[in-house]
C-alpha positions as CSV (number, residue, x, y, z in Angstrom):
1,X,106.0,123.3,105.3
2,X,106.3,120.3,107.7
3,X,109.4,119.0,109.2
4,X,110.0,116.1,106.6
5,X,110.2,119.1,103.9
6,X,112.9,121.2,105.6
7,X,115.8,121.4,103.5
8,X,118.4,120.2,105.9
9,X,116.2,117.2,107.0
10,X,117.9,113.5,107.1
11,X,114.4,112.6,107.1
12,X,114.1,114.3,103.1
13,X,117.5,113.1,102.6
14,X,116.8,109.0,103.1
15,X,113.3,109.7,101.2
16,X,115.5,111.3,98.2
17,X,117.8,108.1,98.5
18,X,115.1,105.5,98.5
19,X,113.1,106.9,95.6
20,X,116.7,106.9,93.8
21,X,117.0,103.0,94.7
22,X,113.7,102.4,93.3
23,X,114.1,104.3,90.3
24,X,117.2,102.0,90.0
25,X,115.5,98.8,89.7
26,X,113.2,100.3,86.9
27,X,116.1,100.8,84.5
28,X,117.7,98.4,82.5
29,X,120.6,99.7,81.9
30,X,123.8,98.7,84.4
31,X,125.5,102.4,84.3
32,X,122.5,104.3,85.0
33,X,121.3,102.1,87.4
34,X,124.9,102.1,89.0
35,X,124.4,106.0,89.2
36,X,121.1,105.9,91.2
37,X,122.6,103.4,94.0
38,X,125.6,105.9,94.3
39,X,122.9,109.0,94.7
40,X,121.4,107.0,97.0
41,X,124.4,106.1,98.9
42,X,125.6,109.7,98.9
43,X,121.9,110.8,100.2
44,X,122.0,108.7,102.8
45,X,125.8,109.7,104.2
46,X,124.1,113.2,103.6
47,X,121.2,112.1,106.3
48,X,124.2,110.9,108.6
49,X,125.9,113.8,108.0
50,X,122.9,116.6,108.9
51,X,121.8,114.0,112.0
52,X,125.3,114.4,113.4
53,X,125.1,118.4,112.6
54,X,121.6,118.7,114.7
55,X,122.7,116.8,117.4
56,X,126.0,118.7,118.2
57,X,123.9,121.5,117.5
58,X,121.4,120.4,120.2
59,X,124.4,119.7,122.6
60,X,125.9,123.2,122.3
61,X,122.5,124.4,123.4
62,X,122.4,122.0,126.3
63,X,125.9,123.3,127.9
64,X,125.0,127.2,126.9
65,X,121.8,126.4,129.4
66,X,123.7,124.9,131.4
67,X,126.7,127.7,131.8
68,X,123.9,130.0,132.1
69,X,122.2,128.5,134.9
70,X,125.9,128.4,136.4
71,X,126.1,132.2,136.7
């Protein structure tokens, strides 16, 4: 399984929310097509989301390092 496939990846999570924006202008009708742009939108604050997650993630491992190298 590659990185793009991870469950947790913001990568996965913008492809989830484009393919629900271009299912949306294949349907006709306004409410479901309304419904796809909001799963997109939440997919996408879901990528934000996970980004921020990894990076304060990455950051505690940084200063652990860091307080390590300190001792």
């Amino acid at each position: 399984m590659s990185k793009i496939d991870d469950i947790d990846s913001p990568a996965r999570y913008r492809r989830l929310a484009r393919d629900c924006l271009e299912m949306a202008r294949t349907v006709a009708s306004e409410g479901p097509r309304a419904t796809l742009v909001e799963m997109a939108q939440i997919w996408m604050r879901l990528a934000g989301t996970e980004e921020g997650r990894q990076v304060a993630q990455q950051q505690q491992q940084i200063q652990a390092k860091a307080d390590d190298k300190k001792e």
